[in-house]
C-alpha positions as CSV (number, residue, x, y, z in Angstrom):
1,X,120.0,200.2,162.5
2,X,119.2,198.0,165.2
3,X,118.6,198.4,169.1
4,X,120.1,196.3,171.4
5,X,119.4,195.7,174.7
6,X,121.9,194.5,177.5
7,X,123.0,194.0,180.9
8,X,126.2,195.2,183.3
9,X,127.1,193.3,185.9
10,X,130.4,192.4,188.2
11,X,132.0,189.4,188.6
12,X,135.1,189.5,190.6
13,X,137.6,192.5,189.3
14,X,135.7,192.7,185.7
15,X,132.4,194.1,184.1
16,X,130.7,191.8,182.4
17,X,128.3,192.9,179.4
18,X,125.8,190.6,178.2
19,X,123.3,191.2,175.0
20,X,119.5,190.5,175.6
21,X,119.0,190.6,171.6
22,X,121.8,188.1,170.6
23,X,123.8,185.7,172.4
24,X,127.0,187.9,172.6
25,X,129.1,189.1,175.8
26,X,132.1,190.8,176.2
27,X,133.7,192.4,179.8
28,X,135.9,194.9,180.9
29,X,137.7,196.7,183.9
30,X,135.1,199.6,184.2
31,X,131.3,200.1,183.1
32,X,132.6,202.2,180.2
33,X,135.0,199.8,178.9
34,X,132.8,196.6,179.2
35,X,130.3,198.5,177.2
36,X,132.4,199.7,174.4
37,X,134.0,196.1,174.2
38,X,130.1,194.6,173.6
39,X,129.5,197.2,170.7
40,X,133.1,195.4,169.1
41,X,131.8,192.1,169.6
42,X,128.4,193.2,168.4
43,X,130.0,194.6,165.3
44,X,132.0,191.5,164.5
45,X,129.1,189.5,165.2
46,X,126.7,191.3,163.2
47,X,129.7,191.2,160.0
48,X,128.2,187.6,159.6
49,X,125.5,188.2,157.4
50,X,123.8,184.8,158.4
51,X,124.1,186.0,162.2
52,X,121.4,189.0,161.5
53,X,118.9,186.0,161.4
54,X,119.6,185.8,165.1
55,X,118.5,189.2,166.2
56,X,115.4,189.0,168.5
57,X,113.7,192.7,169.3
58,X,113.3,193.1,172.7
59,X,110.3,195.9,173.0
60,X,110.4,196.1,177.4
61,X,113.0,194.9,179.6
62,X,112.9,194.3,182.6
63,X,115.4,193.7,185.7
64,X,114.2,192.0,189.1
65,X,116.3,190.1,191.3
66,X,114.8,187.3,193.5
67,X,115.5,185.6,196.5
68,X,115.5,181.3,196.6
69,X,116.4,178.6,198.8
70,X,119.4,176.4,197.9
């Protein structure tokens, strides 16, 4: 069994859920949904026996958010 890490945000009217381990995302109406809706994709994902190569363990994370002139 693996760990993995992701993120919540919103982006317009949906939920977006994004994996820090793998490069797989999913969304949804509510925090709830997005979530269960990134396990599905991690589970199809992770069916690809080649994909496991592609998990990367995440021991911290961290979220910040920063400020820049554009």
């Amino acid at each position: 069994m693996k760990t993995i890490k992701y993120i919540i945000y919103k982006e317009g009217k949906y939920y977006i859920s994004q994996s820090l381990n793998v490069d797989v995302a999913s969304f949804g109406s509510t925090v709830e949904e997005a979530k269960a809706n990134l396990k599905e994709a991690l589970d199809l994902y992770f069916e690809d026996a080649p994909a496991r190569k592609n998990y990367q363990k995440i021991n911290e994370s961290l979220i910040g958010e920063l400020s820049i002139n554009i």
